[in-house]
N, C-alpha and C positions, 0 to 999 in steps of 0.2 A: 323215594320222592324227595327227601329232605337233601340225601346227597347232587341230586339235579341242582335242586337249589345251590346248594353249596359251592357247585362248577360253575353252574352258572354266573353267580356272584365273583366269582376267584375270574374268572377268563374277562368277565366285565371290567374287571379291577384293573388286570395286566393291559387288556387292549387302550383304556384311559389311561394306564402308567404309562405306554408305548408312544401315544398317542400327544400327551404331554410332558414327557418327564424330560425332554431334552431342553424344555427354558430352564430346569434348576440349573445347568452349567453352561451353555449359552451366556454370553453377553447379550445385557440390554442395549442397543441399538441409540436407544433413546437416552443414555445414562453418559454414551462419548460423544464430549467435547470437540466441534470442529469448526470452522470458519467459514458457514453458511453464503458464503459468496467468493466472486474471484480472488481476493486476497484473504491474507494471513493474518490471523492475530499475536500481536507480541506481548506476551505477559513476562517479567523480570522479577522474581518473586522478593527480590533484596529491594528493586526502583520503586519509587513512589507512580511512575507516570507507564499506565499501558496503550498499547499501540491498536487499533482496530482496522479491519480489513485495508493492510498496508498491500499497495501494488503498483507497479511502475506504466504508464504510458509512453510507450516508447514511437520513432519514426521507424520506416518499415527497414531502413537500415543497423537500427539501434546506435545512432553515436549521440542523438538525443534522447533526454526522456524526462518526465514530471513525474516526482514521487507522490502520491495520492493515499491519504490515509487519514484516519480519525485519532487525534492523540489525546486522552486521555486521564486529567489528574483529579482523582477522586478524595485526595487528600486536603486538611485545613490550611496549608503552605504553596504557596507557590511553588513550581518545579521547571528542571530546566532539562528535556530531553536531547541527547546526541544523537546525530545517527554519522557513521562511515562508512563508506562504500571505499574501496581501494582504486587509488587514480583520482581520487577528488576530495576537495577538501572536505571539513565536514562541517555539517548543517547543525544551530543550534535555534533549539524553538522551547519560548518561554511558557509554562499553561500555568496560567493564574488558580488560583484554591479552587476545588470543587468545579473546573469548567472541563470543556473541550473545545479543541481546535480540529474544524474541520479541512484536510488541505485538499482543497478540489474542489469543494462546494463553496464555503463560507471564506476559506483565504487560497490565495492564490497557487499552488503546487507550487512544490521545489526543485526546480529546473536542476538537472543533472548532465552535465555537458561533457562530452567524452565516453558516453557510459559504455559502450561498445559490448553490447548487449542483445540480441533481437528480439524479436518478440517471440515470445513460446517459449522460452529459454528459463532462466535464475540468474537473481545476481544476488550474491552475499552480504549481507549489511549487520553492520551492529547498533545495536541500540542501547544504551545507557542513557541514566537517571538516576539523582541522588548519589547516594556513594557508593554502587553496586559497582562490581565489575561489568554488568551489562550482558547479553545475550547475544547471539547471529543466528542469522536466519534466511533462510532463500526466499527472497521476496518474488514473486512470476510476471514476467515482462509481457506487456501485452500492446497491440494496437488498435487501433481507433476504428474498426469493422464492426464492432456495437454500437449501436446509435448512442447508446448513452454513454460512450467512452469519443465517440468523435472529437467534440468539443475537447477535451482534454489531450488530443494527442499535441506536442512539442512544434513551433516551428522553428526551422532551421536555423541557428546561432544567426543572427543579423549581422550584418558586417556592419563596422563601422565606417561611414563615408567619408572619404577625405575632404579636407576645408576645403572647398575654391578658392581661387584665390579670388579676394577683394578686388576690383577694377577699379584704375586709379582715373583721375580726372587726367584729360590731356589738354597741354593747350592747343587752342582752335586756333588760325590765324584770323585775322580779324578780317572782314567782310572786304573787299576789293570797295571803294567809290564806286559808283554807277553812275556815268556821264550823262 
């Protein structure tokens, strides 16, 4: 009788070992880090200023596009983040102590002209801050087929219109007498 028990107990134990024992080596799910939305977060472990869900709005050709991102300075100084993308200058944005700059909600996104990019795709960028060397990272180009991305897709680079010219006064001749 005792040994029943004993099986019993023992085969209880295994099927609950079997049953669970695969979370001891498992990774927790819940424990990896990732970017809860369409874009990337850029963290620069040397910069003062991190980047938060960084993503481009592009036209459905990609040669325009709005960089769209939360930028980040949690620190008592002011900071001044870079970013480059290759084929364009590069963008410099100020975050004052302890704030954030939102680009797409709160200011304006940073038109990227040429970016020859489509949507669905990556495009490369680096980010620096402070005195780091700075980071790259595939930013994911997207278009404006979410409601809530409409609003932000790019319109076409505006041409500039050329001056008219000014029309000058002419002289009139003077009115003929009337007899």
């Amino acid at each position: 009788m005792k040994s029943r028990l004993v099986a019993s107990a023992a085969l209880s134990a295994i099927v609950l070992l079997g049953a669970t024992g695969c979370t001891f080596i498992t990774p927790q799910a819940t424990k990896t880090e990732y970017a809860a939305s369409d874009g990337v977060n850029i963290s620069d472990a040397d910069g003062p200023i991190d980047v938060r869900n960084a993503l481009v709005i592009a036209t459905e050709d990609g040669a325009v596009g709005n960089f769209i991102a939360a930028i980040v300075n949690p620190t008592q100084d002011s900071a001044t983040l870079t970013i480059a993308l290759k084929g364009s200058e590069p963008f410099t944005i100020t975050v004052p102590a302890g704030d954030t700059i939102s680009l797409g909600a709160d200011e304006e996104p940073l038109r990227i002209i040429d970016l020859d990019t489509k949507p669905g795709a990556t495009v490369e960028m680096h980010f620096q801050s402070g005195d780091s060397t700075g980071v790259k990272a595939a930013v994911p180009v997207l278009d404006g087929s979410l409601p809530y991305y409409a609003d932000l897709v790019p319109t076409e680079a505006a041409s500039t219109p050329e001056p008219s010219p000014t029309p000058t006064p002419t002289d009139t001749a003077a009115p003929a007498p009337s007899n």
